[in-house]
PyMOL Python script that loads the backbone (N, CA, C, O; Angstrom):
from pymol import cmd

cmd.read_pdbstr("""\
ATOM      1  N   UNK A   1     -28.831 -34.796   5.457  1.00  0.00           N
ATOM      2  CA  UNK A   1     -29.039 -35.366   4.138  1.00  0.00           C
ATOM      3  C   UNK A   1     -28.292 -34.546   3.102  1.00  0.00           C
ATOM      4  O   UNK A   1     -28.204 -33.328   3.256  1.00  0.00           O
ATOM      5  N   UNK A   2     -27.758 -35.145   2.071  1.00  0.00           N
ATOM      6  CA  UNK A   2     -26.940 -34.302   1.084  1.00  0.00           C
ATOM      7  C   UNK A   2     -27.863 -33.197   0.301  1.00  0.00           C
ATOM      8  O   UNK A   2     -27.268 -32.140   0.092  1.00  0.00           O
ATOM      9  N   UNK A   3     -29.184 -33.261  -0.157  1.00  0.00           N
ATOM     10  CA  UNK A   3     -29.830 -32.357  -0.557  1.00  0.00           C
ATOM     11  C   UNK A   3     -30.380 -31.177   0.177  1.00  0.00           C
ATOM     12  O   UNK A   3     -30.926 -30.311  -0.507  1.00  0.00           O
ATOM     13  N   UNK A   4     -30.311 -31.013   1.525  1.00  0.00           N
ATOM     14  CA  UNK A   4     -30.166 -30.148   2.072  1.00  0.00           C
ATOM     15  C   UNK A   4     -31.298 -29.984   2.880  1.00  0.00           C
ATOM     16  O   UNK A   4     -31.474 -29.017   3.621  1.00  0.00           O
ATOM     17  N   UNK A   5     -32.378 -31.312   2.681  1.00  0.00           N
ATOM     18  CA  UNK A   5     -33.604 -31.599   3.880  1.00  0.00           C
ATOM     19  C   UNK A   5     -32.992 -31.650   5.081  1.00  0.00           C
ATOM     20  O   UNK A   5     -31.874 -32.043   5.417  1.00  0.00           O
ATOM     21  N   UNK A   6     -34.326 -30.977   5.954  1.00  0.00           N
ATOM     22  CA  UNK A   6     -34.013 -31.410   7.403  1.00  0.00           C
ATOM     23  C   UNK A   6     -33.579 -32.791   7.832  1.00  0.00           C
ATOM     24  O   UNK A   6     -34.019 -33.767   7.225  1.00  0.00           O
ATOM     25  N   UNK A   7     -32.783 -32.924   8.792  1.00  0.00           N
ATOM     26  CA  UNK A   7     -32.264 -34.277   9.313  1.00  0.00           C
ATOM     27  C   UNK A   7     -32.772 -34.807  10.373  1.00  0.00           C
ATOM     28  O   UNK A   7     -32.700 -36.016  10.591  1.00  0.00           O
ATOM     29  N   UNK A   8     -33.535 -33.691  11.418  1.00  0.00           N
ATOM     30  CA  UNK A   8     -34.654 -34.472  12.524  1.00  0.00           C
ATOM     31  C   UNK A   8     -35.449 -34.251  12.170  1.00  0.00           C
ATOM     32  O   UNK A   8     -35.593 -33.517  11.192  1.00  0.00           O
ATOM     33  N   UNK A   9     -36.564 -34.923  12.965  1.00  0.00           N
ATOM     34  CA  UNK A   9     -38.040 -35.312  12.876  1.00  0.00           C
ATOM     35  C   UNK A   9     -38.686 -34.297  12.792  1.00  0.00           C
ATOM     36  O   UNK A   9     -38.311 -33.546  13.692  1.00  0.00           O
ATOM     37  N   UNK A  10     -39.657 -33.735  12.051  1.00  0.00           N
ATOM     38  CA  UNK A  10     -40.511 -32.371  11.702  1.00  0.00           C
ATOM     39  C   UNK A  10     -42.036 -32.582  12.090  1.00  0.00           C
ATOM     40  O   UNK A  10     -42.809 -33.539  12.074  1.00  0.00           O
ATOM     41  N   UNK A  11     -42.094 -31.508  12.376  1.00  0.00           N
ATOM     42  CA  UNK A  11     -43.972 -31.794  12.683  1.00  0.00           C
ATOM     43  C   UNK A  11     -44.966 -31.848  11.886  1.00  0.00           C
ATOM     44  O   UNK A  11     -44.579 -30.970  11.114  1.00  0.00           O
ATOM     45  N   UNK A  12     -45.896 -32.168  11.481  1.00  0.00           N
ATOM     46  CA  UNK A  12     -46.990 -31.836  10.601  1.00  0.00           C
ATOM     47  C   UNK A  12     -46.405 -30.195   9.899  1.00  0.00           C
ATOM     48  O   UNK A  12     -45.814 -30.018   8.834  1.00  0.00           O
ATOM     49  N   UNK A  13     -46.759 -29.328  10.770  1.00  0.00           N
ATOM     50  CA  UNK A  13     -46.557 -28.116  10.504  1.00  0.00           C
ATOM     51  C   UNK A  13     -45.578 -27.761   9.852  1.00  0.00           C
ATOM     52  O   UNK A  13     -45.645 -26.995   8.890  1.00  0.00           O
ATOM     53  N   UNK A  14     -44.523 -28.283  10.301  1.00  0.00           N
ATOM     54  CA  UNK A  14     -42.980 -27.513   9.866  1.00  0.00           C
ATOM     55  C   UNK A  14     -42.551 -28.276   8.577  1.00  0.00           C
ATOM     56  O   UNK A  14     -41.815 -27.746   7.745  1.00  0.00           O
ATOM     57  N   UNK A  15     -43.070 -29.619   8.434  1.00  0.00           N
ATOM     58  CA  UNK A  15     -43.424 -30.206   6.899  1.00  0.00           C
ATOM     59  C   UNK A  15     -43.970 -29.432   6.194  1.00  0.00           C
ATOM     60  O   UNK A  15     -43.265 -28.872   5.355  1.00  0.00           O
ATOM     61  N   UNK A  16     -45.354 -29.115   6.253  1.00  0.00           N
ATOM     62  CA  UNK A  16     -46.203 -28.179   5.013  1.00  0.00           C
ATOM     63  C   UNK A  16     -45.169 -26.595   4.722  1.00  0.00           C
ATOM     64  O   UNK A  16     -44.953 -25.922   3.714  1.00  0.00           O
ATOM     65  N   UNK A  17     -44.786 -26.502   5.984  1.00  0.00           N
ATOM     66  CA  UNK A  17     -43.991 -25.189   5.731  1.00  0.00           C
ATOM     67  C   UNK A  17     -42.758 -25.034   4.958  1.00  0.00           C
ATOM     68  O   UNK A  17     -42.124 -24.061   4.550  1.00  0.00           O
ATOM     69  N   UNK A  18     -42.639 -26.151   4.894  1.00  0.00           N
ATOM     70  CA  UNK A  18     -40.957 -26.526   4.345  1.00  0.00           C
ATOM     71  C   UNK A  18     -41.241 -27.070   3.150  1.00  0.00           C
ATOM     72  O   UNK A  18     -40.496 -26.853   2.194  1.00  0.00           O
ATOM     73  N   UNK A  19     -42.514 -27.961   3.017  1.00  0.00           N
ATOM     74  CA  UNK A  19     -42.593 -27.941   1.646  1.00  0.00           C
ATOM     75  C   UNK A  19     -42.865 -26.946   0.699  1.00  0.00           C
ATOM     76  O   UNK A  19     -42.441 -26.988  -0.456  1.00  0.00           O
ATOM     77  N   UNK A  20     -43.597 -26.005   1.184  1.00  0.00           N
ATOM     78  CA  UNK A  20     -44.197 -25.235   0.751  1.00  0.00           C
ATOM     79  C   UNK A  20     -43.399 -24.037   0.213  1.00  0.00           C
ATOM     80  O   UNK A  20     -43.686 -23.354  -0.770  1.00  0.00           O
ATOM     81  N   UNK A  21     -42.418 -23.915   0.979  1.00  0.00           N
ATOM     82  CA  UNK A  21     -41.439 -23.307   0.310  1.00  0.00           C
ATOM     83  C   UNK A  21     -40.515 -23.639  -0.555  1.00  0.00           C
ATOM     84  O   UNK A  21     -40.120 -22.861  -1.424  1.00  0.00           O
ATOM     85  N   UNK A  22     -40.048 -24.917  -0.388  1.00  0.00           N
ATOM     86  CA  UNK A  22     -39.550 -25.903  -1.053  1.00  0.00           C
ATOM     87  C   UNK A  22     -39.758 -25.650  -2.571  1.00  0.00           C
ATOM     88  O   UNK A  22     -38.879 -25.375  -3.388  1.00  0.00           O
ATOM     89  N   UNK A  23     -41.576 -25.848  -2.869  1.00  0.00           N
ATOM     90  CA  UNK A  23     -42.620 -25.624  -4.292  1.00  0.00           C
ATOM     91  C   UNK A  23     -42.296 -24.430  -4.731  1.00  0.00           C
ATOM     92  O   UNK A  23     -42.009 -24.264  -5.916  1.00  0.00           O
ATOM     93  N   UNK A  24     -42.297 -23.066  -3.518  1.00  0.00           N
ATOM     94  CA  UNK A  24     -43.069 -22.130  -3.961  1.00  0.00           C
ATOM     95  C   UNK A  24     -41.928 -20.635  -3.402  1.00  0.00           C
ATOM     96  O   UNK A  24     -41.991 -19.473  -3.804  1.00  0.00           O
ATOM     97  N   UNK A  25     -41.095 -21.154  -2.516  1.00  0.00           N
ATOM     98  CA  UNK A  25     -40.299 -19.670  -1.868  1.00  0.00           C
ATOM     99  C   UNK A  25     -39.819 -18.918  -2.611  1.00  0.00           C
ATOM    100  O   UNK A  25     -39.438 -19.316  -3.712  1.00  0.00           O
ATOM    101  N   UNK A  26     -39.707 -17.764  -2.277  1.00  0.00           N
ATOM    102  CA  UNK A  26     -39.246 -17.058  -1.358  1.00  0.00           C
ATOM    103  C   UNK A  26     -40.904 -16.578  -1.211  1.00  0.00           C
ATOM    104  O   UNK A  26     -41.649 -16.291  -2.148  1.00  0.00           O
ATOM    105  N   UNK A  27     -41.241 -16.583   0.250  1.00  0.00           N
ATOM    106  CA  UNK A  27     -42.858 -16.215   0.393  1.00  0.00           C
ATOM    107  C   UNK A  27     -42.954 -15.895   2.516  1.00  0.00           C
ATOM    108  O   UNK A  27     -42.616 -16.588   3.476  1.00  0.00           O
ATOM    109  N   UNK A  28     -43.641 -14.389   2.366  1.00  0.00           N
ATOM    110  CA  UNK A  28     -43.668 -13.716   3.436  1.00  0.00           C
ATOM    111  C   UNK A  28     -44.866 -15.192   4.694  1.00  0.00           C
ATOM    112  O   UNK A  28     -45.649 -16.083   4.367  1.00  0.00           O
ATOM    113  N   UNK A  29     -44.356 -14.688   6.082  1.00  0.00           N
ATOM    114  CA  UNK A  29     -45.443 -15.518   6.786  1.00  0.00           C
ATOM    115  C   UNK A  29     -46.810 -15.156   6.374  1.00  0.00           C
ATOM    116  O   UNK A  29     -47.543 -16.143   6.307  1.00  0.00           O
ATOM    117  N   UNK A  30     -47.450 -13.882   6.037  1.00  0.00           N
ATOM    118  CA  UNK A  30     -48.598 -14.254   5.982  1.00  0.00           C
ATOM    119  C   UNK A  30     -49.421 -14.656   4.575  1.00  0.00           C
ATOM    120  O   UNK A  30     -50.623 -14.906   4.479  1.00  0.00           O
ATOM    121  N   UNK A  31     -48.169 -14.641   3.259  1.00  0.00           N
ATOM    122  CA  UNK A  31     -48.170 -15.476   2.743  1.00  0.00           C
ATOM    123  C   UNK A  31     -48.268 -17.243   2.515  1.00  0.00           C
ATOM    124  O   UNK A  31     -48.940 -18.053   1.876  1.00  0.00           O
ATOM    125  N   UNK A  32     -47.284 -17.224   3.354  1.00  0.00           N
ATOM    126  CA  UNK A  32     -47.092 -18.840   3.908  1.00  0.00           C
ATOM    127  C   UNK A  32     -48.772 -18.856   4.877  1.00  0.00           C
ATOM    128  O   UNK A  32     -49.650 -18.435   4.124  1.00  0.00           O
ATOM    129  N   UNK A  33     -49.067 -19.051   5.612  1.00  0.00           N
ATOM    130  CA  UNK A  33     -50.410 -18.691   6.274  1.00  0.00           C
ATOM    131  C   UNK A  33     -51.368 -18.562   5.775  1.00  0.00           C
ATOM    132  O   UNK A  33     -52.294 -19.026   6.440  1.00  0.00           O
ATOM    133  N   UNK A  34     -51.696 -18.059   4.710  1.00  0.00           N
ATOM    134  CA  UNK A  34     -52.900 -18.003   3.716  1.00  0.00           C
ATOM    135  C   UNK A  34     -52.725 -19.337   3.242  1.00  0.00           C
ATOM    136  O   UNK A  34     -53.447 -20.273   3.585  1.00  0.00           O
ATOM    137  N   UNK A  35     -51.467 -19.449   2.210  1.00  0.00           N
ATOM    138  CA  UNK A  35     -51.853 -20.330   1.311  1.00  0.00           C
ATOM    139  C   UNK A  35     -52.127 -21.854   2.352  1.00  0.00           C
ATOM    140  O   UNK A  35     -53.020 -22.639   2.035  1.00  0.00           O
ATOM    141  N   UNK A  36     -51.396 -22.060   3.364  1.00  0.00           N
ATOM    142  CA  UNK A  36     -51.613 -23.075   4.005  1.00  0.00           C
ATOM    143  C   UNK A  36     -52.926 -22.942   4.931  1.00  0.00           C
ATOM    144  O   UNK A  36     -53.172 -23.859   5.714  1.00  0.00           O
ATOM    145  N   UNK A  37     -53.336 -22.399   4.896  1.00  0.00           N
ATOM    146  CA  UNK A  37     -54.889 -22.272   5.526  1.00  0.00           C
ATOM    147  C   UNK A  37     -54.403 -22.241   7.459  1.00  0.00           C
ATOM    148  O   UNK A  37     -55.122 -22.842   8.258  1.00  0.00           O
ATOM    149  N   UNK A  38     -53.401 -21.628   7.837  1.00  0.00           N
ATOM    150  CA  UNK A  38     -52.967 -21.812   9.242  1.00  0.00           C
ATOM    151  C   UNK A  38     -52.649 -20.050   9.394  1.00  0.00           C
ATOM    152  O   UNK A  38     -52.538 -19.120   8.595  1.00  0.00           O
ATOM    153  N   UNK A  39     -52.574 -20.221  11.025  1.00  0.00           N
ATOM    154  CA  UNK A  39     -52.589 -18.932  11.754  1.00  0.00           C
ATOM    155  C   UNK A  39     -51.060 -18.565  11.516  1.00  0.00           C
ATOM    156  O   UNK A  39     -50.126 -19.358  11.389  1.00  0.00           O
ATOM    157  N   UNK A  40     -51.020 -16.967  11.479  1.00  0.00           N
ATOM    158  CA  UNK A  40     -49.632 -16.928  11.118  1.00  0.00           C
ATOM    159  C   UNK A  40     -48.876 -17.252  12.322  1.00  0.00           C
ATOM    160  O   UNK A  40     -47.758 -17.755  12.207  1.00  0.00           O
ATOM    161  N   UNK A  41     -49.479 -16.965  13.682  1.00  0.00           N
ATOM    162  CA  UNK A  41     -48.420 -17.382  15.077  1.00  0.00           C
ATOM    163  C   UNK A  41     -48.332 -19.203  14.863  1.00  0.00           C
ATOM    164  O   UNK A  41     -47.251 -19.718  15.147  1.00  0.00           O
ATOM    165  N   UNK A  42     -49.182 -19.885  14.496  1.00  0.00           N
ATOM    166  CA  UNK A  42     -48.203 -21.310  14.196  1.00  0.00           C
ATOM    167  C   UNK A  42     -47.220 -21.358  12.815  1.00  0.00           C
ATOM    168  O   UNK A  42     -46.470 -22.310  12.600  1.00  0.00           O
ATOM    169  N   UNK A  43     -47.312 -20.419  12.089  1.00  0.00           N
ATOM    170  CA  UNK A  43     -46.139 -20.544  10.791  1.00  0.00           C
ATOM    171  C   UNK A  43     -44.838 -19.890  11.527  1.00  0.00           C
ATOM    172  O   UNK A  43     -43.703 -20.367  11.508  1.00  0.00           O
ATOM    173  N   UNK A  44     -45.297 -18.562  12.251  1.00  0.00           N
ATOM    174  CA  UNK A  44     -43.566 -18.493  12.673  1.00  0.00           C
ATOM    175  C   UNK A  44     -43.020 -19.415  14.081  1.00  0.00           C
ATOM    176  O   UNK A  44     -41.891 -19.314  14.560  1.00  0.00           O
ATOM    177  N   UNK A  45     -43.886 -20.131  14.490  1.00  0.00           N
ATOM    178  CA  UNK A  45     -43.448 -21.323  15.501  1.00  0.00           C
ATOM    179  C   UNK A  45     -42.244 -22.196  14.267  1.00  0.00           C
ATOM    180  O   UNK A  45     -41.024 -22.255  14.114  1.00  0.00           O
ATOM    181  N   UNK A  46     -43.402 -22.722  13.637  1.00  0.00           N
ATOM    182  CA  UNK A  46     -42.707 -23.517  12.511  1.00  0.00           C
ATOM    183  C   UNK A  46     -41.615 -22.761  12.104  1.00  0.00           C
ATOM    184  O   UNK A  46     -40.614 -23.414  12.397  1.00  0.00           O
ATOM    185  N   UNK A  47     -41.275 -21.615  11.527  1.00  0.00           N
ATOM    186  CA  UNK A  47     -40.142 -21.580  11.092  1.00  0.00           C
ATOM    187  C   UNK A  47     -39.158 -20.838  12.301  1.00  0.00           C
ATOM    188  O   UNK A  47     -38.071 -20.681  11.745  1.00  0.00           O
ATOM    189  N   UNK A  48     -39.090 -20.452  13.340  1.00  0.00           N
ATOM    190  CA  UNK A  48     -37.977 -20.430  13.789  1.00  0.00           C
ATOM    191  C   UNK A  48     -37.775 -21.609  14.398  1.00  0.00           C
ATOM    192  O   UNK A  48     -37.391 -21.471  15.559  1.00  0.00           O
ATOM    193  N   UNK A  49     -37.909 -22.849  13.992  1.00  0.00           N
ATOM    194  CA  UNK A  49     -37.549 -24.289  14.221  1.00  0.00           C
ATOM    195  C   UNK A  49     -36.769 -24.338  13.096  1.00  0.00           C
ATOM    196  O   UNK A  49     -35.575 -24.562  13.295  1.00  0.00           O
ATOM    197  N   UNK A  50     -37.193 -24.161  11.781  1.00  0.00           N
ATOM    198  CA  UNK A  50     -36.780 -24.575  10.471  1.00  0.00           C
ATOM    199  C   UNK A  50     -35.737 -23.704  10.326  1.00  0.00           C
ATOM    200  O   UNK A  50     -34.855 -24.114   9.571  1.00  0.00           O
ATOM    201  N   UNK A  51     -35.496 -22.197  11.014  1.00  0.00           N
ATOM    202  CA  UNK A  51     -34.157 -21.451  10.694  1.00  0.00           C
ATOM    203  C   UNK A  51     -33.288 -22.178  11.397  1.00  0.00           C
ATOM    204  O   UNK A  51     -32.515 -22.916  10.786  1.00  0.00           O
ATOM    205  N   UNK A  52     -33.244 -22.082  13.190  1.00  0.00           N
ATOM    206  CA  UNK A  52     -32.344 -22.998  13.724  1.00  0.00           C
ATOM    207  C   UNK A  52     -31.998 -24.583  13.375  1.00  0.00           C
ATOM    208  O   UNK A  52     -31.188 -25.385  13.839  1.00  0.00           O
ATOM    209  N   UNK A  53     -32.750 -24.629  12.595  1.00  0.00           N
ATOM    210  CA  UNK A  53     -31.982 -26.182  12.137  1.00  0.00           C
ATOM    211  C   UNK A  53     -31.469 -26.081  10.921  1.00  0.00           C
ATOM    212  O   UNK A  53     -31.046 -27.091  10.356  1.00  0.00           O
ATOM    213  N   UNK A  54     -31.432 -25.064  10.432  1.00  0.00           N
ATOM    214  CA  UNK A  54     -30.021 -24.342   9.542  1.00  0.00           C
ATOM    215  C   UNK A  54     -31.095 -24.982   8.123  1.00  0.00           C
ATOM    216  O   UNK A  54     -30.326 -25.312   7.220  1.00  0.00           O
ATOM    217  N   UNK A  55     -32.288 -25.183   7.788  1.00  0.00           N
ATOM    218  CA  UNK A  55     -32.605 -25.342   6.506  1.00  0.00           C
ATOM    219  C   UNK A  55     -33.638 -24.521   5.775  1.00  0.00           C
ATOM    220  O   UNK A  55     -33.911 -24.687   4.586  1.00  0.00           O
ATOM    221  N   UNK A  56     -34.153 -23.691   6.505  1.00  0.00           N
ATOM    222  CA  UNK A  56     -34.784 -22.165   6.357  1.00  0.00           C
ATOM    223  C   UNK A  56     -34.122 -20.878   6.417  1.00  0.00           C
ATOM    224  O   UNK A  56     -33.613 -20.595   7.501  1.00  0.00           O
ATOM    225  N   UNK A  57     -34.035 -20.129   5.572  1.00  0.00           N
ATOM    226  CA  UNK A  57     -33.304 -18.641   5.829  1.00  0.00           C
ATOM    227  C   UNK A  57     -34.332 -17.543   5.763  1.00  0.00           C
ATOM    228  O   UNK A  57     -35.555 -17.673   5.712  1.00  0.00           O
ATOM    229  N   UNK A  58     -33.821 -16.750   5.771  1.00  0.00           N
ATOM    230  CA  UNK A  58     -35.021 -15.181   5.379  1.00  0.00           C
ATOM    231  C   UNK A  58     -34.309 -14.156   4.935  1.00  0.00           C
ATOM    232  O   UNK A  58     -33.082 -14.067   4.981  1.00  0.00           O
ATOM    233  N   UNK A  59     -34.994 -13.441   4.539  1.00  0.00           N
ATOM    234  CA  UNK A  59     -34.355 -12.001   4.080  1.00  0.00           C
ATOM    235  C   UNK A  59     -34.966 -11.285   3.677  1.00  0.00           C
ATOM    236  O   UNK A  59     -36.007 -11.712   3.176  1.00  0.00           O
ATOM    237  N   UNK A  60     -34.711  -9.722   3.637  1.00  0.00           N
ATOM    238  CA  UNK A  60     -35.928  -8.797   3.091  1.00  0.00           C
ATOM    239  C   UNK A  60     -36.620  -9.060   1.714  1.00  0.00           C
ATOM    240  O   UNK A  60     -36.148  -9.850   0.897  1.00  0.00           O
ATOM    241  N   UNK A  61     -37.664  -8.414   1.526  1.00  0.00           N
ATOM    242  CA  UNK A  61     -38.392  -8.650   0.152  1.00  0.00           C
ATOM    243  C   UNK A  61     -37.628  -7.493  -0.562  1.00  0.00           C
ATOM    244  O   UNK A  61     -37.177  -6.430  -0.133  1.00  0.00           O
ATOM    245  N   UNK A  62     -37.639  -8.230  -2.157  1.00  0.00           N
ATOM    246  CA  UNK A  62     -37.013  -7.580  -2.669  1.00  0.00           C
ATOM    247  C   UNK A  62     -38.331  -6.068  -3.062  1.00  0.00           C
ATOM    248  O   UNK A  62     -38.106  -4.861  -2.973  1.00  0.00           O
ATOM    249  N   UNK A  63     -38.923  -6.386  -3.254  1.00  0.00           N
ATOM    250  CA  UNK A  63     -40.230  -5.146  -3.329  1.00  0.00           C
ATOM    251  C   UNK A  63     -40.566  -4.211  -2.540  1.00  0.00           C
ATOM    252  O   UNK A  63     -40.900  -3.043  -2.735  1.00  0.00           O
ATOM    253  N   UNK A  64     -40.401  -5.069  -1.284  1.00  0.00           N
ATOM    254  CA  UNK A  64     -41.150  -4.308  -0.281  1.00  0.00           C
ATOM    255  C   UNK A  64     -40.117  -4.477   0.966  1.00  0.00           C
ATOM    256  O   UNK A  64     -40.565  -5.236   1.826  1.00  0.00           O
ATOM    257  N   UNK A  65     -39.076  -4.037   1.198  1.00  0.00           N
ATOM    258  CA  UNK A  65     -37.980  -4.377   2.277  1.00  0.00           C
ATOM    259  C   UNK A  65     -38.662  -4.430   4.188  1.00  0.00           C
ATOM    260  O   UNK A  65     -38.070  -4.906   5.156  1.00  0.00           O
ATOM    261  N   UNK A  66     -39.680  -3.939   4.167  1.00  0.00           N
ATOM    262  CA  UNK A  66     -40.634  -4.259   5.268  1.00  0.00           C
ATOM    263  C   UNK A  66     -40.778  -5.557   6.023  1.00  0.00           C
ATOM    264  O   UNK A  66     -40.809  -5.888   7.208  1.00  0.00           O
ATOM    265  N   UNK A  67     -40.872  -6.310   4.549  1.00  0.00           N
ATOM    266  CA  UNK A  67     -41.754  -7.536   4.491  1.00  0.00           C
ATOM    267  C   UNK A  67     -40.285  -8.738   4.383  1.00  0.00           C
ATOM    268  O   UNK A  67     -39.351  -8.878   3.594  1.00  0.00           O
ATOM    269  N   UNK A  68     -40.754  -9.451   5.682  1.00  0.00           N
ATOM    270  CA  UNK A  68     -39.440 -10.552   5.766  1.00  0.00           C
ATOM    271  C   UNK A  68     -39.747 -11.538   4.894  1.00  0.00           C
ATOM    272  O   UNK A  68     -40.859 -12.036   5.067  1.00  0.00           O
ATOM    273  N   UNK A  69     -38.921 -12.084   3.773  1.00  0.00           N
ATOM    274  CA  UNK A  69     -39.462 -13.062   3.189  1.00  0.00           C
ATOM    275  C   UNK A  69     -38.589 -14.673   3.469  1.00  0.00           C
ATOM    276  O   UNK A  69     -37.369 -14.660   3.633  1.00  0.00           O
ATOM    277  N   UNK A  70     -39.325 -15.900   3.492  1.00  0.00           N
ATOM    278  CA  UNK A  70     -38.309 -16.999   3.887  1.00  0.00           C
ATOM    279  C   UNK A  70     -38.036 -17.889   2.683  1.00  0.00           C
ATOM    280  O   UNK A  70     -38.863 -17.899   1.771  1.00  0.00           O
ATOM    281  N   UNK A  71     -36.949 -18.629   2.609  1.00  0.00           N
ATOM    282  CA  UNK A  71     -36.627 -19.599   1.455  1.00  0.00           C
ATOM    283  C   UNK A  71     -36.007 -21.008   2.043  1.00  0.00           C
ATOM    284  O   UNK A  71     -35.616 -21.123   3.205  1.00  0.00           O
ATOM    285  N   UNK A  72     -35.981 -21.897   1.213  1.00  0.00           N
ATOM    286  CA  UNK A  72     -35.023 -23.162   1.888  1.00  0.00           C
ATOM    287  C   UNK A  72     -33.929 -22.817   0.802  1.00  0.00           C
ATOM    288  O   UNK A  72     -33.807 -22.539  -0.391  1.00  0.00           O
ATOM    289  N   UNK A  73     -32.966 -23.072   2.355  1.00  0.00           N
ATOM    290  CA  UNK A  73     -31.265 -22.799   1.764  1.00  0.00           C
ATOM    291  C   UNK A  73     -30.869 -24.016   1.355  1.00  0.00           C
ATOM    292  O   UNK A  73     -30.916 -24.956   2.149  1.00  0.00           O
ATOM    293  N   UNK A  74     -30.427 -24.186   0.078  1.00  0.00           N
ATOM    294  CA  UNK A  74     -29.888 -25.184  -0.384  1.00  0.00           C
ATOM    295  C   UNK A  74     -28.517 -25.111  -0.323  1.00  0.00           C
ATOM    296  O   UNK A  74     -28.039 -23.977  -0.353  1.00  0.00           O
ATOM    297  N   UNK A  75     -27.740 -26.088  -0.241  1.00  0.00           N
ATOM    298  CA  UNK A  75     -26.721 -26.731   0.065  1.00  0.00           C
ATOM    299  C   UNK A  75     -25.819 -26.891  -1.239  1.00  0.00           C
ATOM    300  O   UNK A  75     -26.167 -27.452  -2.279  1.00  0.00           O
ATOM    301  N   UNK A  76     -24.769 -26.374  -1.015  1.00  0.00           N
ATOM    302  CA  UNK A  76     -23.824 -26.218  -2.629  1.00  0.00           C
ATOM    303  C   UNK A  76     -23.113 -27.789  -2.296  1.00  0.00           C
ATOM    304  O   UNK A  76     -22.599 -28.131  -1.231  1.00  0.00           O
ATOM    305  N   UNK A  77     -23.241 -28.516  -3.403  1.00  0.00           N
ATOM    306  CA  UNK A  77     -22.189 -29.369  -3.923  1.00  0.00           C
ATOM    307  C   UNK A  77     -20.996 -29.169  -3.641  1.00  0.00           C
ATOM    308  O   UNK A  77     -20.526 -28.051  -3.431  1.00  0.00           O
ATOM    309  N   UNK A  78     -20.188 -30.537  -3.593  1.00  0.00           N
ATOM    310  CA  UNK A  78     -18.657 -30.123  -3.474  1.00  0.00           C
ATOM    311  C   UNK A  78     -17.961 -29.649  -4.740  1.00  0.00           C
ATOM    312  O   UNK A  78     -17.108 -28.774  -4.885  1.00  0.00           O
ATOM    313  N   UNK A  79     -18.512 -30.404  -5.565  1.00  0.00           N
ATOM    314  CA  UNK A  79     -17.709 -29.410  -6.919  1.00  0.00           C
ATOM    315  C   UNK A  79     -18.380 -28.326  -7.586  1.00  0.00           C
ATOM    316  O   UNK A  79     -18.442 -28.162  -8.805  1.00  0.00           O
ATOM    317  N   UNK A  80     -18.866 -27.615  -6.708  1.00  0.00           N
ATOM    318  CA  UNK A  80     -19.105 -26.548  -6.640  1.00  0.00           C
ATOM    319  C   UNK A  80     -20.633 -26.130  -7.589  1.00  0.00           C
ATOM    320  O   UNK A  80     -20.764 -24.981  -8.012  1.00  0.00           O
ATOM    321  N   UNK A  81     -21.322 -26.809  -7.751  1.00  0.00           N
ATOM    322  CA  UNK A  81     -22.817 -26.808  -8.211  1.00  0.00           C
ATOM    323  C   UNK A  81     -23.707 -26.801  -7.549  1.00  0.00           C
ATOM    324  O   UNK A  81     -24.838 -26.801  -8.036  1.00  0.00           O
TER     325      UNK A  81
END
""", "prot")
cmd.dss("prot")
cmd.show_as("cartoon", "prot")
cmd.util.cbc("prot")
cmd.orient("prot")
């Protein structure tokens, strides 16, 4: 899709996760996990689905470099926006 949503079928899970970052990222798993009321071993199921399908990234926290934090990678425009 040109906005930079996933293009296959997502699970319950990997929806709330993707939205959720979508609303709210850059936010650690057991961040993501709280606020979604789920175990953190099903949030990182969900997102190393959502990294390999190239629309989730991660990277250290800027605060706390410990702490992996994830975002949805958006997709640059062709003219460059």
């Amino acid at each position: 899709m040109a906005d930079g949503s996933p293009t296959v079928p997502m699970t319950h899970t990997e929806r709330r996760v993707y939205s959720l970052l979508e609303r709210e990222g850059p936010l650690s798993t057991r961040e993501i996990a709280r606020r979604l009321g789920l175990s953190t071993s099903m949030v990182r199921v969900a997102l190393r689905r959502l990294i390999a399908e190239g629309v989730v990234s991660h990277r250290p926290d800027l605060e706390d470099a410990r702490i992996t934090v994830y975002f949805v990678r958006r997709k640059k425009r062709r003219d460059g926006h």
